[in-house]
C-alpha positions as CSV (number, residue, x, y, z in Angstrom):
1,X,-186.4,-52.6,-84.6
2,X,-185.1,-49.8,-81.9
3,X,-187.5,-47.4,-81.4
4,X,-185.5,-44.6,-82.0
5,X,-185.0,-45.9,-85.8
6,X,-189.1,-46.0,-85.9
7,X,-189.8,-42.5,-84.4
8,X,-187.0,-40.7,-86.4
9,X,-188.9,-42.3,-89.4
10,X,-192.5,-41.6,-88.7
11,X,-191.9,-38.0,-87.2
12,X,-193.9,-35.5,-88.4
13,X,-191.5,-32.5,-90.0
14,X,-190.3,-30.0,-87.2
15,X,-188.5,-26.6,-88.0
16,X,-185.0,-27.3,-88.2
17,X,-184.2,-25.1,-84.4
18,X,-181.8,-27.6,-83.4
19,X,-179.9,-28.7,-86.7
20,X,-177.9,-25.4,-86.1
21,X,-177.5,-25.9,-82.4
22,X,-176.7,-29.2,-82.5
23,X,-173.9,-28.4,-85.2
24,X,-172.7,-25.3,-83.0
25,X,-172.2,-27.8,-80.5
26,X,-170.3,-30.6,-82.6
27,X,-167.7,-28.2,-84.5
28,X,-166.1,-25.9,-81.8
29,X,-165.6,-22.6,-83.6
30,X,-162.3,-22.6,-82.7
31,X,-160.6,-25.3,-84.8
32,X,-162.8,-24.2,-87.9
33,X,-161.9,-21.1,-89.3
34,X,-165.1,-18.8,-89.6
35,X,-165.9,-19.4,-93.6
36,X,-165.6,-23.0,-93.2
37,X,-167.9,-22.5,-90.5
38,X,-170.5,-21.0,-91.9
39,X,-170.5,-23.3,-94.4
40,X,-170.7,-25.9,-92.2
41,X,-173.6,-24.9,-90.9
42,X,-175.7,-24.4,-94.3
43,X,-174.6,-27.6,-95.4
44,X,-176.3,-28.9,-92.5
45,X,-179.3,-26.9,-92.9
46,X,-179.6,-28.5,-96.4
47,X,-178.8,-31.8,-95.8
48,X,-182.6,-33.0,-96.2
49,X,-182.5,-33.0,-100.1
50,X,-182.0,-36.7,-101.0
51,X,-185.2,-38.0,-100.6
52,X,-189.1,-36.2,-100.1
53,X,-189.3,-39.5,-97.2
54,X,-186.1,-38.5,-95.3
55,X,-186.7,-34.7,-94.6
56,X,-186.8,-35.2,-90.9
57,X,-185.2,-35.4,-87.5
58,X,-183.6,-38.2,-88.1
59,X,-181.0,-36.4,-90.3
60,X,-180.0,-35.3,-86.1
61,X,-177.1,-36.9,-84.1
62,X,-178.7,-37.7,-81.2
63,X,-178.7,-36.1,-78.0
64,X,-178.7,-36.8,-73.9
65,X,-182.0,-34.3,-74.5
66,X,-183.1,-36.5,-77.5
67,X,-182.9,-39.7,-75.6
68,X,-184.6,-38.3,-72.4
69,X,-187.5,-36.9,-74.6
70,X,-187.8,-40.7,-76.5
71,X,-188.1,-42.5,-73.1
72,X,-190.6,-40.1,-71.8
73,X,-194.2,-42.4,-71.1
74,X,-195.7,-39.6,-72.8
75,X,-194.8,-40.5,-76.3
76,X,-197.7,-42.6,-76.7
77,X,-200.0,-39.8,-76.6
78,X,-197.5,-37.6,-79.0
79,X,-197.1,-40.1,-81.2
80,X,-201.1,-41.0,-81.6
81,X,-202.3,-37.2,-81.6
82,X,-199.6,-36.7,-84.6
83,X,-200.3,-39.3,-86.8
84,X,-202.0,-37.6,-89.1
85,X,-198.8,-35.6,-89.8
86,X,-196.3,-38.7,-89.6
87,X,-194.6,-39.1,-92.8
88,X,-195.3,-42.6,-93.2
89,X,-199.1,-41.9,-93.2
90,X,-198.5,-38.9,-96.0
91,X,-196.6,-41.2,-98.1
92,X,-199.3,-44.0,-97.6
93,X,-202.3,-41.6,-98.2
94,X,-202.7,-43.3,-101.8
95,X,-203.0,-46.8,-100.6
96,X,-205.1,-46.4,-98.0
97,X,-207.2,-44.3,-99.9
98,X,-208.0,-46.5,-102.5
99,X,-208.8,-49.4,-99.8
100,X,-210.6,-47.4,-97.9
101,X,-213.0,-46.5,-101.5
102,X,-213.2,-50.1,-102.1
103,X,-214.6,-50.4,-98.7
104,X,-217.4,-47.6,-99.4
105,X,-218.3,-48.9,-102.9
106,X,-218.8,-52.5,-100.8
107,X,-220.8,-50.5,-98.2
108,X,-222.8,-48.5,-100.9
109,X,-223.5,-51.9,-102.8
110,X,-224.8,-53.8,-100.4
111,X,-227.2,-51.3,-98.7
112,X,-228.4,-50.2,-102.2
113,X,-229.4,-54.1,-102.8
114,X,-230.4,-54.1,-99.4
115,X,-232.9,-51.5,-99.9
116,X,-234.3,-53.3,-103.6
117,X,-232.9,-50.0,-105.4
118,X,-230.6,-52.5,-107.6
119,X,-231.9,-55.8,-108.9
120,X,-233.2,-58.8,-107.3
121,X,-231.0,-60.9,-109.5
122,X,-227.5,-59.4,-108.8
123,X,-225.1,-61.1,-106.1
124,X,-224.3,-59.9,-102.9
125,X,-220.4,-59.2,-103.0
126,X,-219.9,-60.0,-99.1
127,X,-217.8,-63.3,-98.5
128,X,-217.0,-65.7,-95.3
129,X,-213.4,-65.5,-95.2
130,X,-212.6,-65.6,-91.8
131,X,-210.7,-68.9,-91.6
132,X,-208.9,-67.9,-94.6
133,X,-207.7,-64.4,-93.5
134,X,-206.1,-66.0,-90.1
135,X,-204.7,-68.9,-92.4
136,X,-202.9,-65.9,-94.6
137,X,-202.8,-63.4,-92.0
138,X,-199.3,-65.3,-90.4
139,X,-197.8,-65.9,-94.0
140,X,-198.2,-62.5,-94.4
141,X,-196.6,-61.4,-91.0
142,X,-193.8,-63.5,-91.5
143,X,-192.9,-62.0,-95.0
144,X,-193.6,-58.7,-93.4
145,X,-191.1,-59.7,-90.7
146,X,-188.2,-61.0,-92.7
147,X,-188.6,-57.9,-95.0
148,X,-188.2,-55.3,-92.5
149,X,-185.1,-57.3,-90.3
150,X,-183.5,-57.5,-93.6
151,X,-184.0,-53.6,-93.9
152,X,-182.6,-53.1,-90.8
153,X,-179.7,-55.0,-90.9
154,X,-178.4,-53.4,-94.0
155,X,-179.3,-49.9,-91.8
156,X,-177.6,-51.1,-88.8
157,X,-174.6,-52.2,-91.1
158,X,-173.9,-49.1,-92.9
159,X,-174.0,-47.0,-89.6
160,X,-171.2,-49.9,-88.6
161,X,-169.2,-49.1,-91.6
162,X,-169.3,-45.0,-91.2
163,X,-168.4,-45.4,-87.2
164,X,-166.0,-47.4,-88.8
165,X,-164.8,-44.2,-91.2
166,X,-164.8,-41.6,-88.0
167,X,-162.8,-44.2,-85.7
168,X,-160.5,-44.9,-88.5
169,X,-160.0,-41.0,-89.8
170,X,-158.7,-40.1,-85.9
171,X,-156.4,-43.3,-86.0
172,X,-154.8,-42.3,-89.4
173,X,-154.7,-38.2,-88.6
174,X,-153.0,-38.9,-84.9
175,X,-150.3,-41.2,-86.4
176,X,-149.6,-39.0,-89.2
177,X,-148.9,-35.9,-86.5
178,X,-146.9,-38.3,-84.5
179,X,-144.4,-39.8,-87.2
180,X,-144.2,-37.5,-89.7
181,X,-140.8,-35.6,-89.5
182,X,-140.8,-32.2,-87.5
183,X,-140.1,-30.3,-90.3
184,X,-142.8,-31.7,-92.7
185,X,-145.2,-29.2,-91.8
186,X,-146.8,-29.6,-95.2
187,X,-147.3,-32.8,-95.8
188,X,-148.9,-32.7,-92.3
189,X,-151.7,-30.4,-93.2
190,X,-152.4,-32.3,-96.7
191,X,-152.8,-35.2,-94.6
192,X,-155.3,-34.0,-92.8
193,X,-156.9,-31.7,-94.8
194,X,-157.3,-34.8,-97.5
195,X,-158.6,-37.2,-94.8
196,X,-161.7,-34.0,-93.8
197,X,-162.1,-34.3,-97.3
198,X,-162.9,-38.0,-97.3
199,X,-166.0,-38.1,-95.8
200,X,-167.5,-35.7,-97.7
201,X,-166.4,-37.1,-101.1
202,X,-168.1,-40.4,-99.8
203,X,-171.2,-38.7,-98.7
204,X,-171.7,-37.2,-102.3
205,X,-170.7,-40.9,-104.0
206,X,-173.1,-42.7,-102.0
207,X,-176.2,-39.3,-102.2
208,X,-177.4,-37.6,-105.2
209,X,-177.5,-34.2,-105.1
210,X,-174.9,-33.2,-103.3
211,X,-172.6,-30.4,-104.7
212,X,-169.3,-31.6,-103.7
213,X,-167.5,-28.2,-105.0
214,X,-169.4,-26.8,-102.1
215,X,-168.9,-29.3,-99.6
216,X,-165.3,-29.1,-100.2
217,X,-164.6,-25.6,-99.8
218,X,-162.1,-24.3,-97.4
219,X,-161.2,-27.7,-96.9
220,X,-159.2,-28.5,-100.5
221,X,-157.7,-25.6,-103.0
222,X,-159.6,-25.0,-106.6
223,X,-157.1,-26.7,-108.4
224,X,-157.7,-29.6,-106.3
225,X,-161.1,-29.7,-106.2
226,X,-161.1,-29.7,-110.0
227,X,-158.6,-33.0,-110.0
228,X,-161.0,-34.5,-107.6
229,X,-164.3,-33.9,-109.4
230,X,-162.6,-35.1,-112.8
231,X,-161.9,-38.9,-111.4
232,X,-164.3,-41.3,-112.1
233,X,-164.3,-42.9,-108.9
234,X,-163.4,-39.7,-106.2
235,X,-163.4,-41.9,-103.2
236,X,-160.2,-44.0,-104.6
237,X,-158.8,-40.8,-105.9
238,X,-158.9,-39.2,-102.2
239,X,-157.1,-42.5,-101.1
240,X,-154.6,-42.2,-103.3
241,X,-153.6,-38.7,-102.8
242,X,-153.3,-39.9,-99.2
243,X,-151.2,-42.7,-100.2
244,X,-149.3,-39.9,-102.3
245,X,-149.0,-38.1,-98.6
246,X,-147.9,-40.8,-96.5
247,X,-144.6,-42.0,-99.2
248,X,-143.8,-39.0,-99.1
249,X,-143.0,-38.4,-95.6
250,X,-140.1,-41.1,-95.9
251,X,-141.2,-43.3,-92.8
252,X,-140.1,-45.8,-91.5
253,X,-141.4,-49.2,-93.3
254,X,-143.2,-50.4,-90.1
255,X,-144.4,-46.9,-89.7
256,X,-145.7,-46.5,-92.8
257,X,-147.3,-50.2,-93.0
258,X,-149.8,-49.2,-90.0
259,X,-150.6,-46.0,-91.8
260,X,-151.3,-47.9,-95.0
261,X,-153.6,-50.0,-92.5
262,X,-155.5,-47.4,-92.1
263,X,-155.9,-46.4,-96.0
264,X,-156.9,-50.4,-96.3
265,X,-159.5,-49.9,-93.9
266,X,-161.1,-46.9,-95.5
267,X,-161.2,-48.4,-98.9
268,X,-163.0,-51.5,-96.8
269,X,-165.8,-49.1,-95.6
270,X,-166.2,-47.4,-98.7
271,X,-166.5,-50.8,-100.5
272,X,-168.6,-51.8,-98.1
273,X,-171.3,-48.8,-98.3
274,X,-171.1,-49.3,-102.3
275,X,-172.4,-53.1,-101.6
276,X,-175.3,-51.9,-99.5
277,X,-176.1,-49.0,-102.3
278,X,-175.9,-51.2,-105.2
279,X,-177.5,-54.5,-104.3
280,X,-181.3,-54.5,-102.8
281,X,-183.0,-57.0,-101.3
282,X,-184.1,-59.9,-104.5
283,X,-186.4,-57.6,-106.1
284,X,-188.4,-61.0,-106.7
285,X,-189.1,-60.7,-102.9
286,X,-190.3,-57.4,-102.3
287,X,-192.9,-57.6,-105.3
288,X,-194.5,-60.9,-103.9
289,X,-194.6,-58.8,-100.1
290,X,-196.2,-56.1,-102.0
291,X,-198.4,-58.2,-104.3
292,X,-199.2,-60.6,-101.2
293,X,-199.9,-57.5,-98.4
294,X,-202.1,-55.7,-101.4
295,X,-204.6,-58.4,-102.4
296,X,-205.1,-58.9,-98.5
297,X,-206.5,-55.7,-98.0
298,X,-208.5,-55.3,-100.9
299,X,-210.4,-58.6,-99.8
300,X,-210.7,-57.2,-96.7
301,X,-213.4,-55.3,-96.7
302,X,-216.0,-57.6,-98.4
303,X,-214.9,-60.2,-95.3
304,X,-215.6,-57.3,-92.4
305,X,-218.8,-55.9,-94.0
306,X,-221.3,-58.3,-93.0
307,X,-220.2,-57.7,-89.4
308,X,-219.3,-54.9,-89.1
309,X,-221.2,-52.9,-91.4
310,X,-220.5,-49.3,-91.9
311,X,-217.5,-49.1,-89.2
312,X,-215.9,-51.4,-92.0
313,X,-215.0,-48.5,-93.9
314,X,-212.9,-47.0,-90.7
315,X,-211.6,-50.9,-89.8
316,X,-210.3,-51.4,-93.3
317,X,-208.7,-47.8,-93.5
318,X,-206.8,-48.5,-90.1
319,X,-205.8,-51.4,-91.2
320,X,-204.2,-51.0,-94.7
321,X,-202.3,-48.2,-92.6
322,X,-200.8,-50.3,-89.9
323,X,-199.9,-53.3,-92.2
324,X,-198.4,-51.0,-95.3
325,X,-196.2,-48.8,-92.6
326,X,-194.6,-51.7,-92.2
327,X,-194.0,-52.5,-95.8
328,X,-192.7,-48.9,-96.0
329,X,-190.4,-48.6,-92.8
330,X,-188.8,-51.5,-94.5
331,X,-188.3,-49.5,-97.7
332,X,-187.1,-46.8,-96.4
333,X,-184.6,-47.7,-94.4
334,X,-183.2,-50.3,-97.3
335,X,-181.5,-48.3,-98.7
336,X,-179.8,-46.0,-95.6
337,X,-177.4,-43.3,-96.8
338,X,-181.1,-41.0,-97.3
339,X,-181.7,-41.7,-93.7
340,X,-178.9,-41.6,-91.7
341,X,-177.2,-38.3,-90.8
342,X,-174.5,-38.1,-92.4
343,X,-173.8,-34.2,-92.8
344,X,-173.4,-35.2,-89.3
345,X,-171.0,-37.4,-89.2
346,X,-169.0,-35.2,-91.7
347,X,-168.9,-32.6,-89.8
348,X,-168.2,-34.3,-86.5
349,X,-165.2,-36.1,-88.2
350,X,-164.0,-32.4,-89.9
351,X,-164.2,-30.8,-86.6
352,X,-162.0,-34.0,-84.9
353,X,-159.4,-33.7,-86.9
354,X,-159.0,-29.9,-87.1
355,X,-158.7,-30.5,-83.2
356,X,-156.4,-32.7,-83.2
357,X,-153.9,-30.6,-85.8
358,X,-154.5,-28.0,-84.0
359,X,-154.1,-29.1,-80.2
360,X,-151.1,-31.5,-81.1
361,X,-148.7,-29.0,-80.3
362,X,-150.4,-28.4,-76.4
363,X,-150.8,-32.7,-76.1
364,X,-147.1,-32.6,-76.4
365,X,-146.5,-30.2,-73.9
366,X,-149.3,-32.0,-71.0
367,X,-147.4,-35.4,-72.3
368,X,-143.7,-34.1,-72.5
369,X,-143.4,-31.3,-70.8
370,X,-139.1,-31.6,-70.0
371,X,-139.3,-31.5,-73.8
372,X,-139.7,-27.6,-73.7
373,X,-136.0,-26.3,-74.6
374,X,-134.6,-23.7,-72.3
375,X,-135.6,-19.7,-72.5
376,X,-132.9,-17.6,-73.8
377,X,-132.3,-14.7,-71.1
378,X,-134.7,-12.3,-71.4
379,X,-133.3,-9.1,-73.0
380,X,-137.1,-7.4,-72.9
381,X,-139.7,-6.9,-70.3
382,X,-142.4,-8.0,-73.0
383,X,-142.9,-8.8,-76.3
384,X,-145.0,-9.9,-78.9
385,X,-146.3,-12.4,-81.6
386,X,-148.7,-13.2,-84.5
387,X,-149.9,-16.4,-85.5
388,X,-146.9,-18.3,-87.0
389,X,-144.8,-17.3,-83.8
390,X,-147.4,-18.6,-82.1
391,X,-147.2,-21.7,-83.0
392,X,-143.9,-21.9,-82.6
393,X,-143.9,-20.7,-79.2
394,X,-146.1,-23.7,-78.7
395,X,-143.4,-25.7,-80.4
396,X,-140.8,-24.1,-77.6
397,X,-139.6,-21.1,-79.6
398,X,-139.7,-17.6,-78.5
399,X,-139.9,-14.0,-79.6
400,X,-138.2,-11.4,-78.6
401,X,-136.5,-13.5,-75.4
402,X,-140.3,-13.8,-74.3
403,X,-142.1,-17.2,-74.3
404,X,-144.9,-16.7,-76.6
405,X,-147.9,-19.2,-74.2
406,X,-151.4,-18.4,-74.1
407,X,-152.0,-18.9,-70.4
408,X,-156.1,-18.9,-71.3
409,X,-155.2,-22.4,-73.2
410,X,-151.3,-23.2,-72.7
411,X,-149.9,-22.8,-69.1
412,X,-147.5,-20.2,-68.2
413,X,-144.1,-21.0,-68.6
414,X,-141.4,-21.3,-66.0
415,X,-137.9,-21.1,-68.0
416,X,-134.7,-20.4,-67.2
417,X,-135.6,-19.4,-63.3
418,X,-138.2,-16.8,-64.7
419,X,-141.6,-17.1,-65.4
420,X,-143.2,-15.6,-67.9
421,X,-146.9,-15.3,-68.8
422,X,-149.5,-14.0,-71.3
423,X,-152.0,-11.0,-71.5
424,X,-153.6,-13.5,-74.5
425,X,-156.2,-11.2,-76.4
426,X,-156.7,-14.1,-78.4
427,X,-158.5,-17.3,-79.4
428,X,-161.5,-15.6,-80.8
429,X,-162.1,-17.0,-84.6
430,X,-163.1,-13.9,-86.0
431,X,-159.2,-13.9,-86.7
432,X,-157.8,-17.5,-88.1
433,X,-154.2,-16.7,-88.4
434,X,-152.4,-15.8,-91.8
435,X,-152.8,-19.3,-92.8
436,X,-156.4,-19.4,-91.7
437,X,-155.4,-22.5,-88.8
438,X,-157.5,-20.9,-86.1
439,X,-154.4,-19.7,-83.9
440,X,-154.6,-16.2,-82.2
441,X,-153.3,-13.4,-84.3
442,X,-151.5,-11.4,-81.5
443,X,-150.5,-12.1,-78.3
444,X,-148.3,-10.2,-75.5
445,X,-145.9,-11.9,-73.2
446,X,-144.8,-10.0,-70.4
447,X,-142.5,-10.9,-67.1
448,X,-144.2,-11.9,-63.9
């Protein structure tokens, strides 16, 4: 099992001081209008409800930073002087507290009749059982094995299938800004607005507890929220509203068969998490592991008493915890939608996409730039535009004879022999634009 899988489960709970930074980082302000934003970052902050195991770190995307601080030879003596605060050990503390009271009631028993302060006549409890521990000792690591590889693969797989989900949501959102018409501005932003929306639906269908209502504000309208959270399955509903998008753009048939590719794809991955959510490991097997690893260690301490005495106690203690964290890093990451970061994901896919709507417009001007149509002739020595001109002046058109081109994101613009370029006192997102897309509200063009 990668270590970084083991330490994310065993950390001991840290506050949250880089779920927001690490968040700030992923979404750039500037595609995300402010309220969505903002809620982005509380749903982060709260995305440690779906299990009292999975509060931790590893709800974290992982950084450069993260990596460097993993591979540091100093984790040994971290991860040893914290153990006491590991999660694995808190959620073991019953366990290894009843072992570990068998042990002293062995202990107290045997010096008692050791002393003649019981009777003659009752039996030591102590037993030989060396041979047989080391006879049982590999059964019991091989089912310990096989339990925790199984766990893992069905971890390994579900991160697979939501890589999967973010490759696939970019694919679909690029060709949908590519081959839609020009002038089906619309159905451009419900196809990407929907696809954002995707994720999120399948992060609530896969967690409890997660208030999709909230999730999805900003992202769909009320009246579509309330269609969404009325289907019995919301994942298929999202996929067919998408479906809904793409016939109606009127493509082309081979157009719109690699677009439907993508919709086949999705409904793959979701199928896919919904097998790994459903279906266990045989229940049958993980009650014998836990019958099996259980007897073991309560016969363990009557084997270690008679030579080790009282360090028993400690010896039995120790080991219960070492063999049962096994058991339960196997549990835990059985089932992996508690344990993977999901809010993560979701946000890193929301904040991909409201780039690439946003910026589609400037990748067609670095890719095609004799595309631009000519400048009429300039009847003013400056002008000015809000948002929606703006975006048209990223589209070519103009204002006022004046090209309307950020020069802090769009280069200045050389048309019709005169150049003309922009004071920009823009791309801040305390102002989204009257449609709330994140574009700068005013901008002045004047001739260089």
């Amino acid at each position: 099992m990668p270590g970084a899988l083991a330490t994310s489960l065993d950390e001991p709970d840290r506050p949250q001081r880089s779920v927001s930074k690490t968040l700030k980082r992923a979404v750039s302000s500037y595609f995300v209008p402010r309220g969505r934003f903002k809620k982005l970052l509380e749903s982060a902050e709260n995305d440690n409800e779906a299990d009292v195991y999975r509060r931790n770190s590893g709800h974290r995307v992982f950084t450069h930073a993260d990596w460097a601080v993993h591979r540091k030879p100093s984790r040994y003596a971290r991860h040893l002087a914290l153990i006491f605060a590991s999660r694995i050990f808190r959620s073991l503390i019953p366990p290894i507290t009843a072992v570990t009271l068998i042990s002293t009631l062995v202990g107290v028993y045997e010096t008692l009749l050791k002393e003649h302060r019981l009777p003659a006549q009752w039996p030591h409890v102590t037993l030989a059982l060396g041979q047989g521990f080391q006879l049982t000792a590999f059964a019991l690591s091989l089912l310990l094995v096989f339990r925790t590889n199984s766990a893992y693969g069905r971890w390994w797989e579900a991160r697979m299938l939501w890589g999967s989900l973010t490759n696939r949501t970019r694919d679909f959102v690029r060709q949908c800004l590519a081959f839609f018409p020009e002038d089906a501005k619309r159905l451009r932003e419900a196809a990407v607005l929907w696809t954002i929306a995707l994720p999120y639906v399948v992060k609530a269908h896969l967690r409890e507890g997660n208030r999709l209502e909230s999730e999805l504000e900003g992202i769909l309208t009320r009246d579509e929220v309330d269609a969404l959270t009325g289907a019995t399955h919301r994942p298929c509903f999202v996929l067919a509203a998408l479906s809904q998008v793409v016939a109606a753009a009127g493509l082309d048939p081979q157009l719109r068969q690699r677009l439907d590719t993508n919709l086949t794809a999705f409904e793959d991955c979701i199928g896919g998490c919904e097998r790994i959510l459903r279906t266990p490991i045989p229940q049958s097997y993980t009650r014998h592991t836990s019958r099996f690893l259980m007897i073991w260690l309560i016969m363990m301490p009557f084997t270690l008493w008679a030579a080790y005495s009282w360090v028993s106690i400690l010896l039995s203690g120790l080991f219960a915890y070492l063999m049962l964290g096994i058991d339960e890093i196997g549990v835990q990451i059985e089932e992996p939608f508690g344990v993977l970061p999901l809010g993560s994901f979701c946000a890193t896919i929301e904040r991909n996409l409201r780039e690439l709507h946003y910026s589609n417009p400037e990748a067609r001007f670095a890719a095609l730039p004799w595309l631009v149509p000519a400048s009429p002739t300039c009847s003013r020595a400056s002008g000015s535009c809000d948002g929606a001109d703006m975006a048209a002046g990223m589209d070519g058109g103009h204002v006022g004879g004046c090209a309307c081109v950020c020069a802090q994101r769009w280069p200045a613009m050389d048309t019709s022999g005169e150049k003309f370029a922009c004071s920009a006192r823009s791309l801040d997102v305390a102002h989204s634009g009257p449609s709330g897309q994140g574009l700068p509200t005013t901008s002045h063009c004047t001739l260089s």
